[in-house]
MMTF fields as JSON, N, C-alpha, C and O atoms, coordinates in Angstrom:
{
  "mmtfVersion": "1.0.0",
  "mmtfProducer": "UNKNOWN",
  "numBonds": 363,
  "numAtoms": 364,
  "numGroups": 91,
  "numChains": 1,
  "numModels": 1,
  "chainsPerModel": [1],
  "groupsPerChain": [91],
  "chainIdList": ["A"],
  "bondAtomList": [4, 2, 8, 6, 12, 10, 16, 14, 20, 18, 24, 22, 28, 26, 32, 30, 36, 34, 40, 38, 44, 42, 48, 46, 52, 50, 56, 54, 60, 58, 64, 62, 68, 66, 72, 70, 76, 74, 80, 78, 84, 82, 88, 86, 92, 90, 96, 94, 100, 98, 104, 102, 108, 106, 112, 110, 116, 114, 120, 118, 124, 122, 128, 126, 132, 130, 136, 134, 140, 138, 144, 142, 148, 146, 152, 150, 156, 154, 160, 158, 164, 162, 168, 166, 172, 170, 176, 174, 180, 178, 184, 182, 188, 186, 192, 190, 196, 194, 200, 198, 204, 202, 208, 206, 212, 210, 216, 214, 220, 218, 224, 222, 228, 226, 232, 230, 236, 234, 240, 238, 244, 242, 248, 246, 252, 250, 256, 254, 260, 258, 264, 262, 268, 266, 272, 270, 276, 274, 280, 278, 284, 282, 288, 286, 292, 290, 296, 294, 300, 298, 304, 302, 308, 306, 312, 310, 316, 314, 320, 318, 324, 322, 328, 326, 332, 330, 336, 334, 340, 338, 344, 342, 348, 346, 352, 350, 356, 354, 360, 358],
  "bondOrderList": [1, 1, 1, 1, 1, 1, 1, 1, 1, 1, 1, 1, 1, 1, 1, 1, 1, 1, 1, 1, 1, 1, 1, 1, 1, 1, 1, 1, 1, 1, 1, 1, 1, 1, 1, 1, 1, 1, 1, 1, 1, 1, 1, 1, 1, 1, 1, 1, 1, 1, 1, 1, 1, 1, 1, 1, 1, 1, 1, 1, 1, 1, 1, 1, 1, 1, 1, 1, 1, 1, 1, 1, 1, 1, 1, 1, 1, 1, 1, 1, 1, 1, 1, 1, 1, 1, 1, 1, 1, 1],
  "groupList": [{"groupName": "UNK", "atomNameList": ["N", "CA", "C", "O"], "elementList": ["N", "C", "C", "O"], "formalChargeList": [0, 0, 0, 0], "bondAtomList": [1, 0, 2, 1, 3, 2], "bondOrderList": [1, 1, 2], "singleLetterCode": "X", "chemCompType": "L-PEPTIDE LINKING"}],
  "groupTypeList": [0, 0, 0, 0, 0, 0, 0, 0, 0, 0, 0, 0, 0, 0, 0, 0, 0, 0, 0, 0, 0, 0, 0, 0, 0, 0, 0, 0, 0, 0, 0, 0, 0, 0, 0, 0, 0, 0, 0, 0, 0, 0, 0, 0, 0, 0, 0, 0, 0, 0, 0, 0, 0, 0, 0, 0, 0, 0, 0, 0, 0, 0, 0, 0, 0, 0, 0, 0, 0, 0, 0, 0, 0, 0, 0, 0, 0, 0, 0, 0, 0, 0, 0, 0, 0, 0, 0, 0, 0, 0, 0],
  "groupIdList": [1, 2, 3, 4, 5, 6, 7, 8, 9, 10, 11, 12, 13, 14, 15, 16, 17, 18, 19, 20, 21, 22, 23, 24, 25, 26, 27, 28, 29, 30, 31, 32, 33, 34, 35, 36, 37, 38, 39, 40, 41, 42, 43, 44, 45, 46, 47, 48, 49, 50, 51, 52, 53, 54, 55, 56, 57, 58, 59, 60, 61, 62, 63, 64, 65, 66, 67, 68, 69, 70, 71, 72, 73, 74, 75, 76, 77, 78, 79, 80, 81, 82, 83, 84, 85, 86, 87, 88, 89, 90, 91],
  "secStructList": [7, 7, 3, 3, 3, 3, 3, 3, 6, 6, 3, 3, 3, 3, 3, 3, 3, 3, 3, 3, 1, 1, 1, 1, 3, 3, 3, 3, 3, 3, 3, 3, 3, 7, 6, 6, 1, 7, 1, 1, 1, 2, 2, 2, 2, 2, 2, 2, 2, 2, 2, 2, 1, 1, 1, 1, 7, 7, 3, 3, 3, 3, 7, 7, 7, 1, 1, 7, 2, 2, 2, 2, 2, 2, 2, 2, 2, 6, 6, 7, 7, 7, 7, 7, 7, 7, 1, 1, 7, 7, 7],
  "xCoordList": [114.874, 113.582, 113.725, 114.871, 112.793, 112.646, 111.321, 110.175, 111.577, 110.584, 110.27, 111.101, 108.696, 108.797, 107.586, 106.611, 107.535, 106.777, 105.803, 106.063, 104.665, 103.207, 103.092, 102.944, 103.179, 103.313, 102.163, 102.108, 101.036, 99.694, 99.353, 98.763, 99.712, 99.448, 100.427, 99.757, 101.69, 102.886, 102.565, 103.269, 101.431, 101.255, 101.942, 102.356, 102.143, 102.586, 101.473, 100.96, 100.961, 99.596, 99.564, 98.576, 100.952, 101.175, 102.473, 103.514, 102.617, 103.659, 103.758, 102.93, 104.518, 104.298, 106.267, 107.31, 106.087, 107.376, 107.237, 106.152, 108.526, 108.19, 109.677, 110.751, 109.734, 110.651, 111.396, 110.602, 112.629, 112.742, 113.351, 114.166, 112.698, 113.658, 114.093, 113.336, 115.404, 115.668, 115.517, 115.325, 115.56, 115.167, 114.025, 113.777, 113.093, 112.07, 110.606, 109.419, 111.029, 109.698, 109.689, 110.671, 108.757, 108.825, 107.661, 106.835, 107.767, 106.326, 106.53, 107.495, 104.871, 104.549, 104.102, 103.059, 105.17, 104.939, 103.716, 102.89, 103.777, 102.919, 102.347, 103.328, 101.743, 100.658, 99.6, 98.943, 99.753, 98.715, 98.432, 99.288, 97.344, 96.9, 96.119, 95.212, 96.548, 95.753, 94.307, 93.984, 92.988, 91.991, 91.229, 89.999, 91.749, 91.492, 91.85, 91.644, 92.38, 92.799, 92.943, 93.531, 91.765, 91.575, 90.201, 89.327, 90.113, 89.17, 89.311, 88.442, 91.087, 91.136, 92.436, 93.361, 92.356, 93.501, 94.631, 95.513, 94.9, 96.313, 96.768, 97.952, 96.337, 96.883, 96.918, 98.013, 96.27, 96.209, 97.205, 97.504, 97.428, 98.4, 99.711, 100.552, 99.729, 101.511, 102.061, 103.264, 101.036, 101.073, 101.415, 102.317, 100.896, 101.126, 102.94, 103.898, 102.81, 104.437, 105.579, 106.704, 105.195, 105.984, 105.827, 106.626, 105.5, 105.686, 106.624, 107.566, 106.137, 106.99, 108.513, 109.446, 108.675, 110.055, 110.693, 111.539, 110.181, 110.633, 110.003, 109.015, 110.675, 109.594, 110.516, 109.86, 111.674, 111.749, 111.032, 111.124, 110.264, 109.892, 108.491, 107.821, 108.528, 107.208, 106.145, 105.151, 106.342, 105.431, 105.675, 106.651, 104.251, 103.97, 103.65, 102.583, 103.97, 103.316, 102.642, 103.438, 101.271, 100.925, 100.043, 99.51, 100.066, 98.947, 98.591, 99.283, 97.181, 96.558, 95.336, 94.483, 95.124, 94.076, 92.602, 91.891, 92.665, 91.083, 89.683, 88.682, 90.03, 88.944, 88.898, 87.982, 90.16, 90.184, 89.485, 89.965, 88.604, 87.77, 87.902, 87.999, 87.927, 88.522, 89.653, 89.845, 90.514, 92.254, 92.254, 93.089, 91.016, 90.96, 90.102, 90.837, 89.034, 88.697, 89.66, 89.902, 90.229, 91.834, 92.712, 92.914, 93.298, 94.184, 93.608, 94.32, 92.11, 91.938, 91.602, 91.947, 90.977, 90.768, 92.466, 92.894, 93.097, 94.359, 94.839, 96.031, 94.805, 94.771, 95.473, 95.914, 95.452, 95.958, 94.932, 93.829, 95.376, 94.413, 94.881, 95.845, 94.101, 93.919, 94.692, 94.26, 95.674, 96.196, 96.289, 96.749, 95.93, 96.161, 94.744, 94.252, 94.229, 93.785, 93.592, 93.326, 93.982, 93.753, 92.767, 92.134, 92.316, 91.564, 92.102, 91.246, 93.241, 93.851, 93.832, 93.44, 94.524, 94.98, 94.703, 94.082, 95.181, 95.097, 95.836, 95.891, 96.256, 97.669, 97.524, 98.501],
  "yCoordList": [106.65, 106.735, 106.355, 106.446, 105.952, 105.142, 105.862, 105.574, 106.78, 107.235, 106.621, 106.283, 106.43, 105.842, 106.651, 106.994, 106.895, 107.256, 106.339, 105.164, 106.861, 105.554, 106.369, 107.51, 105.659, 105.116, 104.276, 103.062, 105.582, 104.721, 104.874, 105.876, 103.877, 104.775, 105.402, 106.041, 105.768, 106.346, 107.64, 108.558, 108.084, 109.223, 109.032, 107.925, 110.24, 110.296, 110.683, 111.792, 109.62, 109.899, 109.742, 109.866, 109.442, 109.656, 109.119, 109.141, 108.713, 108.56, 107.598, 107.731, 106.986, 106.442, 106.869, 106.982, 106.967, 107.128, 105.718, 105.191, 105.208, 104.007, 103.827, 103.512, 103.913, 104.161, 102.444, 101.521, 102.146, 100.518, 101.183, 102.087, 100.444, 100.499, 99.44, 98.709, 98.98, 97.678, 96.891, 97.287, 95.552, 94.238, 93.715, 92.649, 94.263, 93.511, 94.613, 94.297, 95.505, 96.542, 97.735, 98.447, 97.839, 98.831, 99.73, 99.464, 101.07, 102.023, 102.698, 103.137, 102.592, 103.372, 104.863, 105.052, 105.924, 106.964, 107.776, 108.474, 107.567, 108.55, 107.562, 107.241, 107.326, 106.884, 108.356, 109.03, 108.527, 109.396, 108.889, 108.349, 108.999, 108.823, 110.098, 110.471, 110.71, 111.736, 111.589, 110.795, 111.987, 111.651, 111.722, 111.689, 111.792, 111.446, 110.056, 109.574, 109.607, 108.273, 106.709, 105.649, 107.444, 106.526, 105.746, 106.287, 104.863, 103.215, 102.634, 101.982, 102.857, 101.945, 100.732, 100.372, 100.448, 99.412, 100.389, 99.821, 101.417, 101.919, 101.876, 101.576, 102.096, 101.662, 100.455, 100.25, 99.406, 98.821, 97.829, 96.638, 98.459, 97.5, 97.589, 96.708, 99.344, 99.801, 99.288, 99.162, 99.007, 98.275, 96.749, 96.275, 96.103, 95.028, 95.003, 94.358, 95.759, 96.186, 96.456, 95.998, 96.89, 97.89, 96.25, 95.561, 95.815, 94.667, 93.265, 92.669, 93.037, 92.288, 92.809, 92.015, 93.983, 94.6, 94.058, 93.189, 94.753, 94.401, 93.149, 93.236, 92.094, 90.599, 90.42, 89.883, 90.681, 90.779, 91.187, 90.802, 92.184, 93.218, 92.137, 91.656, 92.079, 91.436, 91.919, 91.241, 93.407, 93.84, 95.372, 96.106, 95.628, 97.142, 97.984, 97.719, 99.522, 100.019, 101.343, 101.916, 101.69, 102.378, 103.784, 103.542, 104.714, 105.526, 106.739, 107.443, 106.822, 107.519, 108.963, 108.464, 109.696, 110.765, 109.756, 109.003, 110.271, 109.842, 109.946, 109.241, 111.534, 111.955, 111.229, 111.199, 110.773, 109.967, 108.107, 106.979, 108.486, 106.864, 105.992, 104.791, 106.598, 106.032, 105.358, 104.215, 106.025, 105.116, 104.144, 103.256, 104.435, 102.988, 102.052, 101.112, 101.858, 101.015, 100.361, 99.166, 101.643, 100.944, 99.824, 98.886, 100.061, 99.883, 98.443, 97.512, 98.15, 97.097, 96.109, 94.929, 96.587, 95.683, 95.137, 93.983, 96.245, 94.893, 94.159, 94.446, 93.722, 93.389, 93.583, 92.709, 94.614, 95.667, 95.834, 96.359, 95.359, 95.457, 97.205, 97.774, 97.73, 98.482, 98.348, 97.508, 99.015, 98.36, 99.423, 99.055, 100.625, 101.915, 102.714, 102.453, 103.793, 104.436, 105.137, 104.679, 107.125, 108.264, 108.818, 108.265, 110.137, 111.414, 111.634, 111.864, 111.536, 112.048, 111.527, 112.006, 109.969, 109.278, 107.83, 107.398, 106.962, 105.663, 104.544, 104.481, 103.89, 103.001, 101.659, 100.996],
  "zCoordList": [112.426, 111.772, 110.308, 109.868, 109.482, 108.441, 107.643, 107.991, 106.592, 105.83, 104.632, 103.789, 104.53, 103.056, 102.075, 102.743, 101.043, 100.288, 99.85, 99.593, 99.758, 99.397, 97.55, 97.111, 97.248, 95.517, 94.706, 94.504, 94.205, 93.822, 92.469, 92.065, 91.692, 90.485, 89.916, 89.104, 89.68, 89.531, 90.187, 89.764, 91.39, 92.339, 93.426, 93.772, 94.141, 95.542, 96.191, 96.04, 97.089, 97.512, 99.348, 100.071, 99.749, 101.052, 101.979, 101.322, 103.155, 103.593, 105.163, 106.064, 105.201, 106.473, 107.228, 106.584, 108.409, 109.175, 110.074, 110.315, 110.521, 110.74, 112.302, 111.79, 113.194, 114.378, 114.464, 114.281, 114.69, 115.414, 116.22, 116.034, 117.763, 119.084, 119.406, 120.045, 119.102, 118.49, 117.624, 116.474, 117.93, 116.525, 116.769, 116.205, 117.601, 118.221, 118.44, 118.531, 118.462, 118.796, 117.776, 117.564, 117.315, 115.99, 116.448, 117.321, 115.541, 115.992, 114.702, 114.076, 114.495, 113.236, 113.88, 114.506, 113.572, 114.178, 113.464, 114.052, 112.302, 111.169, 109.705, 109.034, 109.433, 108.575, 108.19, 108.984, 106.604, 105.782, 104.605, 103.905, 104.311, 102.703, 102.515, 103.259, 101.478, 100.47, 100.664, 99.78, 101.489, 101.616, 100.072, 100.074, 99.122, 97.58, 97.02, 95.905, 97.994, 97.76, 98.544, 98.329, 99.862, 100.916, 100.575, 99.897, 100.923, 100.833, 99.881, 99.303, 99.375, 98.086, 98.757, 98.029, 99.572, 100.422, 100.626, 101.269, 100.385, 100.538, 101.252, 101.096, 102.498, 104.016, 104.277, 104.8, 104.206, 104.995, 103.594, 103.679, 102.795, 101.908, 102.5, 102.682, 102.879, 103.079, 104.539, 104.766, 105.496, 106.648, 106.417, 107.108, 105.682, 105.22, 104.811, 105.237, 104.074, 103.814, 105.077, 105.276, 105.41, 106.575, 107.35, 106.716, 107.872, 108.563, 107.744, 108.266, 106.587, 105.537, 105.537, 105.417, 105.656, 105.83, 106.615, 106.403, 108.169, 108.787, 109.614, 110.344, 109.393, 110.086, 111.421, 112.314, 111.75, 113.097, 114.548, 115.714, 113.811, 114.995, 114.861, 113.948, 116.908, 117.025, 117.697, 117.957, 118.091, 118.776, 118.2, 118.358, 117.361, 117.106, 117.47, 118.024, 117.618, 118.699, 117.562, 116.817, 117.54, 116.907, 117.952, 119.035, 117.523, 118.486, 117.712, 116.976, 118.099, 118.075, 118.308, 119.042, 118.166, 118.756, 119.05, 118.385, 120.467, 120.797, 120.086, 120.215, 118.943, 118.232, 116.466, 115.643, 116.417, 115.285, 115.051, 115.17, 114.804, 115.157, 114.267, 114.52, 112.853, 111.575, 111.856, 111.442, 112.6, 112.624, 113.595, 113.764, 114.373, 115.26, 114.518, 114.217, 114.116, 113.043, 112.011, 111.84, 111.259, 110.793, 111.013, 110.242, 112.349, 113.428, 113.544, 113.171, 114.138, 114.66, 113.267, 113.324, 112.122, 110.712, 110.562, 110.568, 110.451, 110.682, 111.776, 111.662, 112.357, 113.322, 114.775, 115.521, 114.903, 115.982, 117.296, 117.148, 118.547, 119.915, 120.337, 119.825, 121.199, 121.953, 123.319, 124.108, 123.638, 124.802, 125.897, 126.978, 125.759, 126.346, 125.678, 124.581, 126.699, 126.255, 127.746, 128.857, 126.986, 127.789, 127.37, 126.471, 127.918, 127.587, 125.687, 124.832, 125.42, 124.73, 123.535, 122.471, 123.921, 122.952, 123.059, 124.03, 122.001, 122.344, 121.579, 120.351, 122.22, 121.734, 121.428, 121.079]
}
């Protein structure tokens, strides 16, 4: 696992955890921003990042709570499909 600190402003305003199962498939286990500091690109900058890192990995695997609708809006503005979805969750 691969932790990184989100850095806004000389603040610590959140964090992403980031899994490789291999050189080829990566999963963003955890993505947060400080809800004091969300709709200013922060995410979707540190995603931007997190992929620039690692440019091997060609298939992301991200998931989410079914009740979180925001992170699927998220998810898909960058350009992330839907490939799974339970009662529960959705991937």
């Amino acid at each position: 696992m691969n932790y990184f600190k989100i850095i806004y402003q000389e603040e610590l305003v959140g964090g992403v955890i980031v899994t490789l199962e291999g050189k080829r498939h990566g999963r963003v286990d955890r993505i947060f921003v400080d809800p004091n500091y969300q709709g200013k690109g922060i995410g979707s900058t540190t995603i931007r990042l997190i992929e620039e890192k690692f440019p091997k990995v060609i298939m992301w695997e991200l998931e989410t709570s079914h009740r979180q609708l925001n992170n699927h809006a998220f998810y898909e503005k960058m350009g992330y499909k839907k490939i799974f979805e339970s009662e529960d969750e959705f991937c």
